[in-house]
C-alpha positions as CSV (number, residue, x, y, z in Angstrom):
1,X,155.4,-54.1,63.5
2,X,157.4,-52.9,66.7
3,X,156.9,-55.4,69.5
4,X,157.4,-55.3,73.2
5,X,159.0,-58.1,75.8
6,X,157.6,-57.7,79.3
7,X,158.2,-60.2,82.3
8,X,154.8,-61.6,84.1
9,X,155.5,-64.3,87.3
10,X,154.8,-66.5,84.3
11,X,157.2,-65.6,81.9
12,X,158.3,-63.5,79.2
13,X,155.1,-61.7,76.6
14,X,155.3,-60.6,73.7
15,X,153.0,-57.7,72.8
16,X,152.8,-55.7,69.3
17,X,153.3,-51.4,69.0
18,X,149.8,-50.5,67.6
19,X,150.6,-46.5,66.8
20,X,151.4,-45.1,70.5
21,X,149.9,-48.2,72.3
22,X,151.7,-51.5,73.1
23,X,148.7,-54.8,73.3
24,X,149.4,-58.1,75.0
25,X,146.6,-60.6,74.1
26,X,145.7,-64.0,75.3
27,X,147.9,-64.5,78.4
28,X,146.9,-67.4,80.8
29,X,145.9,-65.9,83.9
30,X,144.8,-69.3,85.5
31,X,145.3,-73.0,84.3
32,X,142.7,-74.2,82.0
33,X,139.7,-75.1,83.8
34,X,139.4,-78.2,82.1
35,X,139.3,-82.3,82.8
36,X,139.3,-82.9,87.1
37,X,139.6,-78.8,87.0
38,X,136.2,-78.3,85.5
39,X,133.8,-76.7,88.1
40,X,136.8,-75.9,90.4
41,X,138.4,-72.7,91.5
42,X,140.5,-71.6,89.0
43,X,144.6,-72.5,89.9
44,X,147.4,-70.3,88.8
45,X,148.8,-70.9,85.4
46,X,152.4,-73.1,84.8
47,X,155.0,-70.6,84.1
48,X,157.2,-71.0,80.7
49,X,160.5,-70.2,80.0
50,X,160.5,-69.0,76.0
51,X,158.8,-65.7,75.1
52,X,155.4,-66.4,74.9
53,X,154.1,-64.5,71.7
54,X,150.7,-62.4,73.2
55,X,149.7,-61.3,69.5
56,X,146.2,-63.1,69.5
57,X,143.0,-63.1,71.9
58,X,142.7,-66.4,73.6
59,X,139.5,-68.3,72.7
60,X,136.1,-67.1,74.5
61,X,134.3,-69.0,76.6
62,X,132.1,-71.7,75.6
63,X,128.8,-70.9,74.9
64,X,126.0,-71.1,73.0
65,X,125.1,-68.6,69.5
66,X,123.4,-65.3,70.6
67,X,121.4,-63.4,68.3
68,X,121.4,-60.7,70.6
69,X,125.5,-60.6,71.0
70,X,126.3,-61.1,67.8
71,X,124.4,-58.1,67.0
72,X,126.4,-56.2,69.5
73,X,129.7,-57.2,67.7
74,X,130.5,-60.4,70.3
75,X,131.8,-63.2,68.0
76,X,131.7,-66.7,69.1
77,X,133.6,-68.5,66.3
78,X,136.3,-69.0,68.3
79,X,135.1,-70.9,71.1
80,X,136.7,-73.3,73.9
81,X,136.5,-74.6,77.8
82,X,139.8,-73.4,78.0
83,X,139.3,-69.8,77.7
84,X,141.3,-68.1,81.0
85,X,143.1,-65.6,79.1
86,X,143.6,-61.3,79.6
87,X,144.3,-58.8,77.3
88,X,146.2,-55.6,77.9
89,X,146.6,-51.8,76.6
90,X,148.7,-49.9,77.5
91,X,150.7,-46.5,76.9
92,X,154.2,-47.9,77.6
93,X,155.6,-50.7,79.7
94,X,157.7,-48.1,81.5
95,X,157.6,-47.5,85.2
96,X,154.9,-44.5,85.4
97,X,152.3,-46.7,87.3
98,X,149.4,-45.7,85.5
99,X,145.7,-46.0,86.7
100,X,144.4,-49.5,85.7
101,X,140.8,-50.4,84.1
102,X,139.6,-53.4,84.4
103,X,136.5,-53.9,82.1
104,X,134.4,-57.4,83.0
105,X,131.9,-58.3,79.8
106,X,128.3,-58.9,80.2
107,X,126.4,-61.1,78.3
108,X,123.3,-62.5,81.4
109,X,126.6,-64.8,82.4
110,X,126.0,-67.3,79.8
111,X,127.3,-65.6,76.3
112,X,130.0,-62.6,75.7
113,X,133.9,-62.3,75.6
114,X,136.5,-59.6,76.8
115,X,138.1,-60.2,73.0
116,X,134.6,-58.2,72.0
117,X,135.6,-55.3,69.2
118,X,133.3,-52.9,71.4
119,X,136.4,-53.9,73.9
120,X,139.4,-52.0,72.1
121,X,141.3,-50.5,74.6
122,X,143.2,-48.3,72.3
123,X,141.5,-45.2,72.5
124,X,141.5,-45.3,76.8
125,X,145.1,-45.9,76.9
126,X,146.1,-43.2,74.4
127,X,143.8,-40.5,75.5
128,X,143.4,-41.2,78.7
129,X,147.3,-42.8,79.7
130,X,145.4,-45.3,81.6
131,X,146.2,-49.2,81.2
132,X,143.1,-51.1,79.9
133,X,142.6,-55.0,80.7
134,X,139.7,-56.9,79.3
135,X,139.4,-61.3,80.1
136,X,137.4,-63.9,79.7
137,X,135.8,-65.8,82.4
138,X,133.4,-68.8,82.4
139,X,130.2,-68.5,81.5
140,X,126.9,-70.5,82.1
141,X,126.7,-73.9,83.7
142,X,130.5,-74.1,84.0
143,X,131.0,-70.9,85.7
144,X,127.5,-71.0,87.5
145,X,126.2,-74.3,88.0
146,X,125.0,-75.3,91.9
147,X,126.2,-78.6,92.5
148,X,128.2,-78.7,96.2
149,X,124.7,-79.4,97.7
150,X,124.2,-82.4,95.4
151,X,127.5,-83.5,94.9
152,X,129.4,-83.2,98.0
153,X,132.8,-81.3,98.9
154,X,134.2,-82.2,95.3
155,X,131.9,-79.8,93.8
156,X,132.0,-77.5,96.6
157,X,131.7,-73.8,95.0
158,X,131.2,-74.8,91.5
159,X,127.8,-72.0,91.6
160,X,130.5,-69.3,91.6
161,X,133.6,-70.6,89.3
162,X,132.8,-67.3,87.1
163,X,133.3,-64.8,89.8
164,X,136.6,-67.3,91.2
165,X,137.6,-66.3,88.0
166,X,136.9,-62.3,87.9
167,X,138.9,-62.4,90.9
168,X,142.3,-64.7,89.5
169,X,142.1,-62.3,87.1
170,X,142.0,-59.0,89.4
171,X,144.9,-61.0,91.7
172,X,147.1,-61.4,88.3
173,X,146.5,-57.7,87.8
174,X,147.7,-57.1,91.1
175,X,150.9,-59.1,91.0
176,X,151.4,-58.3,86.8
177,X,150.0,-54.6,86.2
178,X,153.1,-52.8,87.3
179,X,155.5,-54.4,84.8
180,X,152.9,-53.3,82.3
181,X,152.8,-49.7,83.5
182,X,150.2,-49.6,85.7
183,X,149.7,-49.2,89.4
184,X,148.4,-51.9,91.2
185,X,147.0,-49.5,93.9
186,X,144.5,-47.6,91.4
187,X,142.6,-50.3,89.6
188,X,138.8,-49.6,88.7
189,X,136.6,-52.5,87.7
190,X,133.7,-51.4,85.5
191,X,131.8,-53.3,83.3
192,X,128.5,-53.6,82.0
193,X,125.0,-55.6,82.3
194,X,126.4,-59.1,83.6
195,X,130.0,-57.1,84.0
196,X,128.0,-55.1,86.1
197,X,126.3,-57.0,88.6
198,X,129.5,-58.8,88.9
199,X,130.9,-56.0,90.4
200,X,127.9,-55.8,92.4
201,X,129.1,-59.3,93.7
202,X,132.6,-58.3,93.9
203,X,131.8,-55.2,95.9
204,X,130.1,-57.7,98.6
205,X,133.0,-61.0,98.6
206,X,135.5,-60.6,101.3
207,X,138.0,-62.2,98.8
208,X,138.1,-59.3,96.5
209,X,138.6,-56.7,98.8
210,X,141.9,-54.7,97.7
211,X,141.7,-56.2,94.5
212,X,140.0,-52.9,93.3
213,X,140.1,-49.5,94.8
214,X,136.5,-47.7,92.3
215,X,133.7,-49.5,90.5
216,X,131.5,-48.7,87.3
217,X,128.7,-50.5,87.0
218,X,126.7,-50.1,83.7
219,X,123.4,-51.3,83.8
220,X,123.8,-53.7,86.8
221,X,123.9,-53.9,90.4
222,X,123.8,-56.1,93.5
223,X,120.8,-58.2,93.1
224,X,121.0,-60.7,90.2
225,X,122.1,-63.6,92.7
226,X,120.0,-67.0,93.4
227,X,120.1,-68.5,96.7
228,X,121.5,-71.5,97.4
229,X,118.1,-74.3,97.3
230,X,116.9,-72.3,94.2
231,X,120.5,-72.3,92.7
232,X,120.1,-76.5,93.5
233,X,116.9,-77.1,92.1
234,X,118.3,-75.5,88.6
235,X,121.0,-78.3,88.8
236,X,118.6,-80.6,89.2
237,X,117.1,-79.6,86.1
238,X,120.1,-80.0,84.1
239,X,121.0,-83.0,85.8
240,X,118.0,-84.6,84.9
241,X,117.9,-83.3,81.4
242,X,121.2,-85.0,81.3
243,X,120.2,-88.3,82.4
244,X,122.7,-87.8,85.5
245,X,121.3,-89.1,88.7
246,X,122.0,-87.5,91.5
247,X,124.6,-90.4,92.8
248,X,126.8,-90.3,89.8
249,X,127.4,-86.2,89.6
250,X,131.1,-87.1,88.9
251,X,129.9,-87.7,85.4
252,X,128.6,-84.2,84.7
253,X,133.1,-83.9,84.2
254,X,133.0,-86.3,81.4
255,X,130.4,-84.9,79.3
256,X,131.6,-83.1,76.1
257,X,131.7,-79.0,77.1
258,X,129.5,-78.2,73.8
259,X,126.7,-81.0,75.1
260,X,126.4,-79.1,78.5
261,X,126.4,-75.7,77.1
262,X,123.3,-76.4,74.6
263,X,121.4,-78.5,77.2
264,X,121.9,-75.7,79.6
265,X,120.7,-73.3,76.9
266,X,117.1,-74.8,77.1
267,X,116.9,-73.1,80.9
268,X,114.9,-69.9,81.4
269,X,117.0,-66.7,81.1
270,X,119.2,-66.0,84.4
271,X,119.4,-69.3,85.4
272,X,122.5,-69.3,86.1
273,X,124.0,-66.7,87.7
274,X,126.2,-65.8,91.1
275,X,125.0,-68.0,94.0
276,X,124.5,-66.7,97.8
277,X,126.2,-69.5,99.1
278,X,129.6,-70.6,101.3
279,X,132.6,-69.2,102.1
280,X,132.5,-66.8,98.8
281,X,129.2,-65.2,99.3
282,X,127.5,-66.0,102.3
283,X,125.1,-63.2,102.3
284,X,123.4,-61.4,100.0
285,X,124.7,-58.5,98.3
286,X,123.1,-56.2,99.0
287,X,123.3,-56.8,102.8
288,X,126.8,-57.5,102.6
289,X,127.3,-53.3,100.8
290,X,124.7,-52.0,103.2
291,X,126.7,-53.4,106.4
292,X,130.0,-51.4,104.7
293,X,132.1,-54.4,102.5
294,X,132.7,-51.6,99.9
295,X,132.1,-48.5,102.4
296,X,135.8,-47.4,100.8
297,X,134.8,-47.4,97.1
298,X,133.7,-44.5,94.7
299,X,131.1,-46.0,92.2
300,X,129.4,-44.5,89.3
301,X,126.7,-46.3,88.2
302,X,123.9,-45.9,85.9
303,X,121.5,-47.1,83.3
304,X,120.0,-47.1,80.4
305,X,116.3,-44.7,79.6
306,X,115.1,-47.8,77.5
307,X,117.0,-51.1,78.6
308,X,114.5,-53.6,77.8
309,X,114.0,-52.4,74.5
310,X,116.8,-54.5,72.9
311,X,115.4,-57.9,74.2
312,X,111.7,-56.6,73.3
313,X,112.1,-55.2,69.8
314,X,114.3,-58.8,68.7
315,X,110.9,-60.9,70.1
316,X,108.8,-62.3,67.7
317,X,105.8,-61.8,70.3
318,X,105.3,-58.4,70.3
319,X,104.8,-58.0,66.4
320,X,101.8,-60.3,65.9
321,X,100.1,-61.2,70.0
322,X,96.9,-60.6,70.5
323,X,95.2,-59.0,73.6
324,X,95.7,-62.4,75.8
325,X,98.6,-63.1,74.4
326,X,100.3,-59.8,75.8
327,X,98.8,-60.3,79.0
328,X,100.8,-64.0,79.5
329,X,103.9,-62.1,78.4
330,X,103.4,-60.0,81.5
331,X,102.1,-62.9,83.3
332,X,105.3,-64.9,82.6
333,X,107.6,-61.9,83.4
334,X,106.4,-61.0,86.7
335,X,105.1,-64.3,87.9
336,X,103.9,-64.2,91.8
337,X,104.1,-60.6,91.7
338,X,102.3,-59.9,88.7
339,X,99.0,-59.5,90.4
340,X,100.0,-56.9,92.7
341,X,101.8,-55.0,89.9
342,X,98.8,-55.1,87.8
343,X,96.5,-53.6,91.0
344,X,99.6,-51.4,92.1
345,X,100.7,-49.9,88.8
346,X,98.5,-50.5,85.9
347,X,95.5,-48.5,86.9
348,X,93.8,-50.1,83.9
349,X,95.9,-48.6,81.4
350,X,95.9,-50.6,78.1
351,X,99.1,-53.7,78.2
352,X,101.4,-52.9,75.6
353,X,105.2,-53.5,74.4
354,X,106.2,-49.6,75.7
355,X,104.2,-50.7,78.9
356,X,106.2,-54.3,79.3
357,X,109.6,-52.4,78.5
358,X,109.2,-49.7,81.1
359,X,108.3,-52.3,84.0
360,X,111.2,-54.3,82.6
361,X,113.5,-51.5,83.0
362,X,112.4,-50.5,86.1
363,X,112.2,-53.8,88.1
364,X,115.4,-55.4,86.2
365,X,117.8,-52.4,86.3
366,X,117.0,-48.8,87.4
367,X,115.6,-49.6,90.6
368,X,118.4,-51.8,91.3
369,X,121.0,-49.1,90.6
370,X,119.2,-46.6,92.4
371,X,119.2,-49.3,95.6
372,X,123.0,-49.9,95.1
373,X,123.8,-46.2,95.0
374,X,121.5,-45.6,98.0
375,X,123.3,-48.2,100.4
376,X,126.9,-46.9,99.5
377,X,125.6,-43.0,100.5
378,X,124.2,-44.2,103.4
379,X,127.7,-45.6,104.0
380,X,129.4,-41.8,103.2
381,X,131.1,-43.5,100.0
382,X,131.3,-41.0,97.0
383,X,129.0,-42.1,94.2
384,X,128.0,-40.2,91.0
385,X,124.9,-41.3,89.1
386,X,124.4,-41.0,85.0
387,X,121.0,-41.7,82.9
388,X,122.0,-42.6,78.8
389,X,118.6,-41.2,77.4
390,X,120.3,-41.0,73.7
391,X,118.1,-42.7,71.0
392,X,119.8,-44.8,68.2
393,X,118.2,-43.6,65.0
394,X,118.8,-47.1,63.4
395,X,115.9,-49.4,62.9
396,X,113.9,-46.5,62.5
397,X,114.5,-45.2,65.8
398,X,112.2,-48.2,67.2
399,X,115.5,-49.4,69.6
400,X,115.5,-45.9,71.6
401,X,118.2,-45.8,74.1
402,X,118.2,-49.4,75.0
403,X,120.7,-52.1,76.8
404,X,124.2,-52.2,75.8
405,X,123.7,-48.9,73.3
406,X,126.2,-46.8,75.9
407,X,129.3,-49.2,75.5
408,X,130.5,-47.9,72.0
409,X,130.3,-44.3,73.7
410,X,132.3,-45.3,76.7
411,X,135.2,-46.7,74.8
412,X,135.1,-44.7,72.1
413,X,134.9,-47.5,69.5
414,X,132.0,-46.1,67.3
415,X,134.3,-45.9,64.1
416,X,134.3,-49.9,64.7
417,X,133.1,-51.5,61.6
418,X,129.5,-52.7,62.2
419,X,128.9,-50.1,65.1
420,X,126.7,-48.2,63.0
421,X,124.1,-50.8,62.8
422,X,123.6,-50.3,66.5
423,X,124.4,-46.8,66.3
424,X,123.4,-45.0,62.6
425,X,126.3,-42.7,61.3
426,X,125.5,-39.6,62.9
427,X,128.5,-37.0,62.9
428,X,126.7,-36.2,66.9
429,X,127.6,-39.4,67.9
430,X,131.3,-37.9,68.4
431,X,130.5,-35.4,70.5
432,X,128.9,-37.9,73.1
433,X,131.4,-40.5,72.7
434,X,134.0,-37.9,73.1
435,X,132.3,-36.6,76.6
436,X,131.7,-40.2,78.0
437,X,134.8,-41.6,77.4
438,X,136.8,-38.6,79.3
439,X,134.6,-38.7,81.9
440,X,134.9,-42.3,82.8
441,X,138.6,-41.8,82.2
442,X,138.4,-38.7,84.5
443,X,136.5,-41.1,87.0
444,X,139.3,-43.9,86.8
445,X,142.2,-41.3,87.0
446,X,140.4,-39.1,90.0
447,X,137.7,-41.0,91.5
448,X,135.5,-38.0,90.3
449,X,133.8,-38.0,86.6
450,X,133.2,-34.3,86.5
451,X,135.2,-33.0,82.7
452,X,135.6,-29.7,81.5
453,X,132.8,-30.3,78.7
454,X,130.3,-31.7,81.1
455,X,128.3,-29.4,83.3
456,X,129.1,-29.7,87.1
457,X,128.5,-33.5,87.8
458,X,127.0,-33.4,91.4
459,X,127.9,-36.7,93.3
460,X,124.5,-38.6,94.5
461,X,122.7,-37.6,97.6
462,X,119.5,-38.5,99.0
463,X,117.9,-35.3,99.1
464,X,118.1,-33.8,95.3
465,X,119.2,-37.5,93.7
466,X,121.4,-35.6,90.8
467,X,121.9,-37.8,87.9
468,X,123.6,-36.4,84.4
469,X,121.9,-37.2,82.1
470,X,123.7,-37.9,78.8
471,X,122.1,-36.8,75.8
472,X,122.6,-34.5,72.8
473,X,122.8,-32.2,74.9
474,X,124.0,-33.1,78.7
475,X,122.3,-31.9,82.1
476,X,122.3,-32.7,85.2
477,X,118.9,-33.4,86.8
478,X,117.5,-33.9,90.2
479,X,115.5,-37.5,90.7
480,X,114.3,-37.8,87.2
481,X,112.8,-41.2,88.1
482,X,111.1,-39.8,90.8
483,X,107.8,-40.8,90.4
484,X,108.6,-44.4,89.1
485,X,111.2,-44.9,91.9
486,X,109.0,-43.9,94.4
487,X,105.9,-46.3,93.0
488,X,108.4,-49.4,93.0
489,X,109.5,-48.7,96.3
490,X,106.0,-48.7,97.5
491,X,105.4,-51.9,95.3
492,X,108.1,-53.7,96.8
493,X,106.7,-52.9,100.6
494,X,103.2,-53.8,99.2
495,X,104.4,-57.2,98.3
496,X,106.3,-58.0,101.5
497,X,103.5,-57.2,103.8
498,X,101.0,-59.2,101.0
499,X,103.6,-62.2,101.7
């Protein structure tokens, strides 16, 4: 097998000629965050002066097993702290300056890797002459974990080490892309559930601007952020679980990576996630996009029709709760706000699992998305909005179009082995795949997703909402959450007042 020699700042890689696309794998994009470096920034990696063979992904992060991932084709067997590394596609390492993608995993910012087989580059950079990068970043307590308020200036930022990360990886693309054929001035970050609402963050930190010029957020927005004393009382958590007073934090850096990864696993879901806190992030989100930090970039974003379906249909509770049962599942889920959801929105109807997944869905991603797209045409920024309503006919159709089922379509990988567990082995599936995957490749080479197969793709605006709606067949359609949208909206000012 051919193989290809390009020149990082680093030093010399070594990629392999897969057919009419050249892959580097595994290159060190920051030191490993390992030893005094754990819950610090990430520092730039040591150059070396032999060719560095870039033949094999780097390890993921550490983490703990996933049902849920490993279903999705995310293997963990290859697992370490020291997990910093890119991967890249690309056409030719020529000097065409090609429009860069950079893809950001999900995975609720505790599981996943960029080395995911959904992740194949391959088909992007050959049909779309585009240069594809995918990394790995840290996940969990190591990438999320709040402890400058408890541990002092030493452990200042260690609540956003992940997105430190997402953005030493965007600076090496920057300062590397070029010498791999891309253009460092047309990179598009896109990614999906916790990829997403990176980018969400990303859109809103001062220190990423320029780093990206578009964004694709799949499933995800601006909102999945903690604030700063909820963030600390989390560490506390751990801490305590850990038998770490608060006096001796400097400990939590000798304690085995594995130990810290399954004792953080015992914390509810979302735990840990990007903290509104410091220098990095000092407001939220959302506030930050609505006062104009991304007023400059052309998003397409969407969800989707059944997102919570995935984590529903894999919970034991749905298949044998009884009535009271179900209602401490919604209970649990909605906490505070579960009494004004049940006056507000329930009208008595009968609590169910297709009840539980459409408030899911609503409150934990299409709302969200709908918000995100709001603020940035407020701002006059170009933004086109999608809805994936195609139903997988596997497991007896019972997954419908839920979480994560769009990412084979988007990058084409549905010939992948495995995929058709998630996806059957429909001969249709093509046909979608085929229409996605230009369009986002039309979006990253354009800034506009509208193909010749798709009907006109109207970008968003706030008086007919169009969304495309991707389906068997594909149409465009004015504000098809209308009615829910506008109920949420109306819930949300219902529970501020009530506050």
């Amino acid at each position: 097998m051919a193989a290809t020699i390009v020149e990082s700042l680093y030093g010399k890689l070594r990629g392999q000629q897969q057919g009419n696309v050249t892959v580097w794998k595994g290159i060190p994009y920051a030191k490993p965050p390992i030893g005094d470096r754990r819950f610090r920034a990430p520092q730039q990696p040591d150059p070396w002066t032999e060719v560095r063979e870039a033949s094999l992904f780097g390890p993921s992060a550490i983490q703990a097993s996933n049902g849920i991932m490993e279903f999705l084709g995310t293997q963990t067997d290859n697992t370490s702290e020291d997990c910093l590394y890119l991967n890249v596609w690309s056409p030719s390492a020529d000097s065409r300056r090609r429009p860069v993608m950079v893809w950001i995993h999900g995975g609720a910012f505790t599981t996943g890797a960029g080395s995911g087989q959904l992740y194949d580059g391959h088909s992007f950079a050959a049909e779309g002459d585009v240069v594809v990068v995918t990394f790995n970043y840290r996940l969990g307590a190591l990438g999320f974990l709040h402890l400058g308020g408890i541990g002092g200036d030493a452990f200042s930022g260690s609540c956003n080490c992940g997105i430190l990360d997402q953005i030493a990886a965007l600076q090496w693309v920057k300062d590397n892309i070029e010498n791999f054929g891309g253009d460092p001035a047309r990179v598009t970050v896109f990614g999906e559930s916790a990829g997403a609402m990176s980018i969400g963050v990303l859109m809103a930190v001062p220190k990423a601007q320029g780093l990206f010029h578009q964004a694709i957020l799949q499933s995800g927005a601006a909102v999945n952020v903690l604030s700063s004393s909820i963030a600390e009382k989390v560490s506390s958590r751990l801490l305590a679980a850990l038998k770490i007073n608060h006096g001796e934090v400097d400990k939590i850096r000798q304690i085995p990576a594995q130990q810290l990864v399954d004792t953080a696993a015992l914390l509810p879901a979302m735990s840990l996630v990007p903290v509104v806190e410091g220098y990095l992030l000092p407001v939220h989100p959302e506030q930050a996009i609505a006062e104009g930090a991304a007023k400059e970039i052309p998003v397409l974003i969407g969800t989707n029709k059944d997102e919570y379906r995935l984590f529903s249909f894999f919970d034991p509770r749905w298949k044998q709760s009884d009535e009271e049962e179900i209602s401490s599942i919604f209970e649990h889920a909605f906490g505070l706000n579960w009494l004004g959801i049940s006056e507000y929105l329930i009208n008595g109807e009968e609590l169910n699992q297709d009840m539980y997944d459409k408030l899911m869905t609503m409150s934990l991603f299409t709302f969200p998305a709908l918000q995100l797209a709001e603020l940035q045409v407020k701002l006059g920024a170009p933004v086109w909005v999608y809805r994936f309503d195609w139903e997988t006919p596997a497991y007896g159709g019972e997954l419908k179009a839920c979480h994560s089922l769009e990412i084979p379509f988007v990058w084409n990988t549905i010939s992948k082995p495995g995929v058709e567990k998630m996806t059957g082995s429909s001969e249709e599936r093509k046909k979608l795949a085929e229409e996605m995957h230009h369009s986002w490749i039309r979006f990253a080479r354009s800034g506009n997703p509208n193909t010749p197969k798709l009907p006109e793709w109207r970008a968003y605006n706030l008086e007919h909402r169009p969304v495309m709606i991707f389906n068997r067949e594909n149409v465009l359609v004015h504000d098809p959450n209308s009615e829910e949208r506008r109920d949420w909206r109306n819930l949300m000012r219902y529970l501020e007042k009530s506050r």
